[in-house]
N, C-alpha and C positions, 0 to 999 in steps of 0.2 A: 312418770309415764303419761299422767293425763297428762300434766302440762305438754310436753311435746307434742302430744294427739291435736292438741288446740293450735298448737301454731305451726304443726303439719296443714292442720286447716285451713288458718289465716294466711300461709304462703302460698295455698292453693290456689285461695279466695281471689289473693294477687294476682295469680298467674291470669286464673279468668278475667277483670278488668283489665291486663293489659291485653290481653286476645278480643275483649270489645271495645276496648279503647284505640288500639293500634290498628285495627287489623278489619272491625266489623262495626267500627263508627257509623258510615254510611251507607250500611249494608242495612235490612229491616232490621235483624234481631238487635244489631246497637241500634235503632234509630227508636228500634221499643224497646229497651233497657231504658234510656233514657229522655225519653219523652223527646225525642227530634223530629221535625219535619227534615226532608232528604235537603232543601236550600239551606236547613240552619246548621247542619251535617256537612254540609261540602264547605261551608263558609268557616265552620270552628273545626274540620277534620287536622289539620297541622298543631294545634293547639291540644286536642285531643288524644294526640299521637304523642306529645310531649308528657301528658298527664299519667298515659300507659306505660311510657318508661321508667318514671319516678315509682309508681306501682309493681313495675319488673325489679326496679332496686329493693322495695322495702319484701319484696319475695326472696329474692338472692339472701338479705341479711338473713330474715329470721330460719330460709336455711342453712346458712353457715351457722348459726347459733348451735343447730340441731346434730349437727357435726363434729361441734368444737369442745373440747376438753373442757370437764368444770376444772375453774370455778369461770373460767371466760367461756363458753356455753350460757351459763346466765348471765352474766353483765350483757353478751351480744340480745341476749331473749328480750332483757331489759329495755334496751335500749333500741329497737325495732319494732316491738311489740307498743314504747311510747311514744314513737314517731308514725306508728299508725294510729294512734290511739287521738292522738292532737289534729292529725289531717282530719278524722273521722268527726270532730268534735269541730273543725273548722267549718267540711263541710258540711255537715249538719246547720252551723248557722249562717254560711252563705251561698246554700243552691240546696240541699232539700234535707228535711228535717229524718228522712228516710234511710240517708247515711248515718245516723246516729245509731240508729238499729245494724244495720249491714256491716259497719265499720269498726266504730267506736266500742261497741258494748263486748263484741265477741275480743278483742284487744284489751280491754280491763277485764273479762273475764280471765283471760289468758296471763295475765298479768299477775291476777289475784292468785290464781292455783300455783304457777309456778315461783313466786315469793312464800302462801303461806302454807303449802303441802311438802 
């Protein structure tokens, strides 16, 4: 049960990134989410919009996981839960160390409980 709690979370988490990403890029609160002036916002907003999508996918899976029959329930946890966990540790090393905390951590957390609980 926790584990599901945690990646009820992390789907959330998604959903929010892709509602700043898609949606409030260039609006103030994405533009202060992510440290943008509104020229460097309109100039990367299509790019940004794509980044949101990818975010809305890794939301979709780890709800389907949360849906789905074990023992495919955790293979899908698995395997969404480590495709957030690799982006988180990407971005972390190339655009801010701050994803490593926001992304990556609660994703190995999620990981750990639902493999050793």
């Amino acid at each position: 049960m926790i584990g599901n709690i945690l990646i009820g979370f992390i789907a959330v988490l998604h959903i929010y990134f892709l509602v700043l990403e898609m949606f409030l890029w260039d609006k103030p609160m994405g533009m202060k989410a992510f440290g943008n002036s509104l020229e460097k916002a309109k100039l990367t907003k299509v790019l940004a919009q794509n980044q949101g999508l990818y975010n809305g996918f890794l939301a979709a899976g780890l709800i389907w996981s949360l849906c789905a029959s074990a023992p495919f329930a955790i293979q899908l946890a698995n395997f969404f839960l480590g495709c957030v966990l690799v982006a988180g540790i990407y971005g972390a090393v190339t655009a801010s160390k701050k994803i490593l905390y926001i992304q990556a951590l609660p994703a190995l957390v999620a990981l750990l409980v639902v493999n050793l609980l």
